[in-house]
N, C-alpha and C positions, 0 to 999 in steps of 0.2 A: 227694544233690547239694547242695551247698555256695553262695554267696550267688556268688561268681566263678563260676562254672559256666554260673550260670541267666542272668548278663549277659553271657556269652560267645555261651550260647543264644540269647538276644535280639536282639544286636546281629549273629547269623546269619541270624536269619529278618528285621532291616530290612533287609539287605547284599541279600539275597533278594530281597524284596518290591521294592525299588527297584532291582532288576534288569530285574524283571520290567516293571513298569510302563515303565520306562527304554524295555528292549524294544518294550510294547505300545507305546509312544509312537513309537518311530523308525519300527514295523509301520504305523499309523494313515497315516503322513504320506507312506511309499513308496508305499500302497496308492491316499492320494486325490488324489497325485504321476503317478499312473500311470494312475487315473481320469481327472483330468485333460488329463493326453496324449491317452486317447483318445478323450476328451469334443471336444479344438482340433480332432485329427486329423477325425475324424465333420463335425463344423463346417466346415471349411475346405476338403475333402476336392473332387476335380473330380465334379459328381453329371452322370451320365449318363444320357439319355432318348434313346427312340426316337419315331419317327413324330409329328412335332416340327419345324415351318419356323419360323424366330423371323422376323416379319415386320418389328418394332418398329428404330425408330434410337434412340432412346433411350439405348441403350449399344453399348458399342463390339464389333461382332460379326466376326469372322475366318469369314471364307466361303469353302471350297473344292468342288470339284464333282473328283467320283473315278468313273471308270467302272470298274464289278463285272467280275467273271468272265462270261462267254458261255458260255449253256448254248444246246445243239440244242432244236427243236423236233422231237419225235418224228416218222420216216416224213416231215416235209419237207424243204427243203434249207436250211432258215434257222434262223437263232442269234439269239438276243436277249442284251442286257448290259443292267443296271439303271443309272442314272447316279444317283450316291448325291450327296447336297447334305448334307456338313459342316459343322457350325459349332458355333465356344466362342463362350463371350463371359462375361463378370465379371459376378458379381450379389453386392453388397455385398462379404462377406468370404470366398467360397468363388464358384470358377469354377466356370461348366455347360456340358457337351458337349453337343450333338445328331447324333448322326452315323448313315452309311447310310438316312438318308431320300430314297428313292426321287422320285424327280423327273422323269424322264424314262426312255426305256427307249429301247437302238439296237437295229437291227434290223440282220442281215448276211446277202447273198444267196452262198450258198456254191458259185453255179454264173457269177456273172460279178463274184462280191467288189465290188458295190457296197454299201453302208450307207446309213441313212436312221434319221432320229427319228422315235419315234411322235407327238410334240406339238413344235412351233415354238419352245416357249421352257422353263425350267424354273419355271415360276410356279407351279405345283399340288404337292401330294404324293399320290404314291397308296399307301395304305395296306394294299392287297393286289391280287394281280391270279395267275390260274387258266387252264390251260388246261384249254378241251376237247376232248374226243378222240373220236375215231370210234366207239369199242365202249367206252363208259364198265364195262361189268359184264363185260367180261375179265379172265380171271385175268394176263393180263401187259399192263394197263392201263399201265403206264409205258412200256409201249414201241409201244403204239397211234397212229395218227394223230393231230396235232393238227389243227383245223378250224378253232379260232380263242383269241382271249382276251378272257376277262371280265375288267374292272378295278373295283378302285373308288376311288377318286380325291375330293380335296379341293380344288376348285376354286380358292376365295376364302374370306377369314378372312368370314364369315357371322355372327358373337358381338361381333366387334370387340375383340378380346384382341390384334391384332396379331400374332398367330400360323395359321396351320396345322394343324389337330391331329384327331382323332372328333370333340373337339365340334362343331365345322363341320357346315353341312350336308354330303352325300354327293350325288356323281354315279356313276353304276353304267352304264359303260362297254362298246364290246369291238371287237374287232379282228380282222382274218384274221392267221394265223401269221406273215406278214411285214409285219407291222404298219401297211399300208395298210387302206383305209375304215373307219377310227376312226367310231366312229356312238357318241354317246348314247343311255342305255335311258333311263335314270330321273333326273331331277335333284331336286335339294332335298330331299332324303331326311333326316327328324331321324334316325328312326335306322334301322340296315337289321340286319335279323334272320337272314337268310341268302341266299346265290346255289345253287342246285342244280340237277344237270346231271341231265335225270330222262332215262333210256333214250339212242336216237342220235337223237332229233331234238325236245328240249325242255331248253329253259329258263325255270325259273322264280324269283322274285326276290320275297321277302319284305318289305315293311319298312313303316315308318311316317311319313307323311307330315298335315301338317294334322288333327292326333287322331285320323288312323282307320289302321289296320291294312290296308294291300292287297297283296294277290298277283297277280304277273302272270305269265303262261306268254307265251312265244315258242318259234315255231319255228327250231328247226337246219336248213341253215347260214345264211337269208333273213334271219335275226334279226327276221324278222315278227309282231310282235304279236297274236296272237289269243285273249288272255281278259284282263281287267283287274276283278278284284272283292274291294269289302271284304269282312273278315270280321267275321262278328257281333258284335255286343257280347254281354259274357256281366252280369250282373248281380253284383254283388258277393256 
């Protein structure tokens, strides 16, 4: 191979090499081009939360109030609908949703079509609510009586965040299927552990209240109180 040759060779492999870099270079710039994209997108992006009242003025919040579908209550002649409380509102450079937060619940009598709210205003959220039923340990429990509803509900912002939200204290609620004598079990609950529906004529409610751990049983359908005790401490 001859002196031409080998600078033909050469000036092959820079034509190459500065191809290639050329290449990786326009690679680098699509790739942190497109990062980028979806780094704004991510940022900017509407973030959605559930069970969530924004209480605050502070910023500019769009408030809608949507009533759910109506589902029966099993073996009675009444339907419930959830009444959902909406709302966006702008936070810096990306907007946030809050939607289907439960707020109120209608009630409909399916034998003279009157309707009726379980609560007077939509100020609280409740963050679950249960029915129970006549033969909890039936194999076709979903299509059992209902006898009434446990709620548990968010009163008032309790933390001072201006919002609604678990962190609140808890009220642990209930109702007969047509959602008249709303009665309080439990209020001020830091945090609640669970509601269970033990056999046809108990319920009992977990939670913690003032550092200590207590369990309450009541009776079905009286919703009468009869055991309230903490439980031990264990030692670390």
């Amino acid at each position: 191979m001859d002196i031409s040759d080998n600078n033909k060779f050469f000036r092959f492999v820079w034509r190459f090499n500065a191809i290639v870099i050329a290449g990786g270079a326009v690679l680098c710039i699509l790739l942190g081009s497109f990062a980028a994209i979806k780094i704004l997108k991510s940022e900017t992006r509407t973030r959605h939360v559930t069970n969530l009242v924004n209480l605050g003025n502070q910023t500019e919040i769009k408030d809608e109030l949507v009533v759910g579908s109506p589902r029966m209550m099993a073996g009675t002649d009444y339907a419930e609908a959830p009444l959902y409380r909406v709302q966006s509102y702008d936070m810096s450079y990306y907007s946030k949703s809050s939607g289907r937060n439960d707020v109120n619940f209608l009630f409909f009598d399916g034998r003279t079509g009157e309707s009726k709210w379980l609560m007077p205003t939509t100020a609280q959220l409740f963050i679950a609510h249960e029915a129970l039923v006549e033969k909890p340990d039936n194999i076709t429990a979903g299509k059992n009586k209902v006898i009434g509803i446990v709620y548990t509900v968010v009163e008032k912002d309790t933390n001072g965040d201006s919002r609604l939200t678990e962190k609140d204290k808890i009220t642990v609620s209930y109702s007969l299927p047509n959602g008249s004598e709303y009665k309080k079990l439990v209020e001020d609950i830091e945090r609640l552990h669970g509601i269970e529906q033990i056999g046809d004529n108990r319920l009992i409610v977990f939670y913690e209240k003032n550092k200590e751990t207590i369990s309450e049983i009541y009776e079905l359908p009286s919703l009468e109180r009869i055991s309230q005790k903490a439980i031990p401490k264990i030692n670390p």
